[in-house]
C-alpha positions in Angstrom: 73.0 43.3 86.1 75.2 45.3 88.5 79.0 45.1 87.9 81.0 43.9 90.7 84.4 45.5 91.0 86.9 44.3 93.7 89.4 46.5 93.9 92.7 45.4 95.6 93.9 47.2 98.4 97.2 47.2 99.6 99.2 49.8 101.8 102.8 50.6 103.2 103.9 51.8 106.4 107.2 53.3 106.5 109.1 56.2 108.2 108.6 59.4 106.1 112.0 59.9 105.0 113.8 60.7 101.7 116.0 57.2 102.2 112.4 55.8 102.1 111.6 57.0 98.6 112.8 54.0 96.5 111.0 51.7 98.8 107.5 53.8 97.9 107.9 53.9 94.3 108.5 50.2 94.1 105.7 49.0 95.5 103.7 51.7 93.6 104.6 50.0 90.8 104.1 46.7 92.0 100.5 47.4 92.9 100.3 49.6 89.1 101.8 46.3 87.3 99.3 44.0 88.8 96.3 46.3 88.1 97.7 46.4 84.0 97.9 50.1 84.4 99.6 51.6 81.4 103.4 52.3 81.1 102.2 56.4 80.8 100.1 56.3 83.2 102.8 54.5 85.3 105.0 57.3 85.0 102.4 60.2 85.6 101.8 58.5 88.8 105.3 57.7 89.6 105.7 61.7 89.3 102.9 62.6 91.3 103.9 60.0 94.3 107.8 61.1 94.4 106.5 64.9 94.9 104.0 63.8 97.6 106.3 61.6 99.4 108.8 63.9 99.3 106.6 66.5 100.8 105.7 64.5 103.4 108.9 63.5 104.2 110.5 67.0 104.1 107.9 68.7 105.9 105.3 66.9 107.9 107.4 66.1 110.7 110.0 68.8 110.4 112.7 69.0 112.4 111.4 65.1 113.6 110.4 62.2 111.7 107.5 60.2 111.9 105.4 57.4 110.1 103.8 58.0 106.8 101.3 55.3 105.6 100.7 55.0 101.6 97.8 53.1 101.0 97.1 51.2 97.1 93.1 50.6 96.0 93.4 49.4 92.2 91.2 47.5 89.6 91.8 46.5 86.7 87.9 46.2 85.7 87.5 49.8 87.0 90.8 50.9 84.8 91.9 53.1 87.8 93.9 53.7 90.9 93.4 55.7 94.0 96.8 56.3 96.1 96.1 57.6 99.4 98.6 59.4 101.7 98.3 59.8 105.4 100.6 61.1 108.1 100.3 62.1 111.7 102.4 65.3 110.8 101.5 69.0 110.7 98.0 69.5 109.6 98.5 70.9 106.1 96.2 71.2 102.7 98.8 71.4 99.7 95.8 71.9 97.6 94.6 74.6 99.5 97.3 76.7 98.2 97.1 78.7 95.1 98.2 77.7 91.7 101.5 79.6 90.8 101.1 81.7 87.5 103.3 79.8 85.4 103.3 82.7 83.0 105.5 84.4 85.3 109.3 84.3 84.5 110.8 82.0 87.2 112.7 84.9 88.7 109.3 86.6 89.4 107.5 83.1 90.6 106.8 82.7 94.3 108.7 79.6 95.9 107.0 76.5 95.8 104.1 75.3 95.1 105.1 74.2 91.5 105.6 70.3 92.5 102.0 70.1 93.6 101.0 71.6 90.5 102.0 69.6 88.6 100.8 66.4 90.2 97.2 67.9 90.3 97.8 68.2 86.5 99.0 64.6 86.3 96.1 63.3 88.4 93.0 63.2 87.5 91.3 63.6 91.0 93.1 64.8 94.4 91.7 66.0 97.8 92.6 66.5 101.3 90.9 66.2 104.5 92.6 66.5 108.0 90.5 63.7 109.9 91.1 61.6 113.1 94.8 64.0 113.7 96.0 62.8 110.6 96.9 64.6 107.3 95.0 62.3 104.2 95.7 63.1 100.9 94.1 61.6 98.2 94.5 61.1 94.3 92.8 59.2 91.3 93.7 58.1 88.1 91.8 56.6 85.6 93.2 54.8 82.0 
């Protein structure tokens, strides 16, 4: 007997802007509630999509503005989540970039870079791909 898991997908379009923040998070965890993901798991992930967002919204389209499309697949059979990002911005891999040595004094740290370390230590899965002119960033997290 095969499991049948129907994930529920759901996705926002919004301008990628920092005033557009608040509106991302909540339906974050809207879709998080209704999939009965766990309140720490809920916050790892709210972590993780306030420093991609923010990313997006501070860089992508810099010194424009443009759309930014966060898209929701959840189960709550599978006990997981998988938050996909996509914007029409400058082609950019934020995992492409290496880890800061966090052994480092901060003095002595490069700039940057520390935001999206963290959220790869929060996730459990991430990847990018630059596919059909648009930047697609993806994460997963399991509970």
């Amino acid at each position: 007997m095969t499991e049948k898991v129907d994930p529920l997908k759901k996705e926002i379009r919004l301008e990628a802007s920092l005033e557009n923040l608040d509106p991302v998070q909540a339906f974050i965890e809207e879709q998080l509630e209704a999939a009965g993901c766990p309140i720490k798991a809920q916050m790892q992930i709210g972590v993780a999509v306030e420093e991609i967002f923010v990313n997006i919204a501070q860089y992508a389209y810099a010194p424009g503005s443009g759309e930014a499309v966060v898209c929701v697949e959840s189960s709550e059979e599978a006990r997981s989540v998988t938050i996909r990002f996509a914007d029409r911005g400058v082609p950019y891999d934020p995992l492409a970039r290496q880890d800061p040595d966090i052994t480092l004094p901060a003095e002595q740290r490069d700039v940057g870079g520390l935001g999206v370390f963290m959220t790869k230590k929060l996730m459990d899965e991430m990847s990018y791909e630059y596919r059909d002119g648009q930047n697609v960033l993806t994460m997963k997290k399991s509970w």
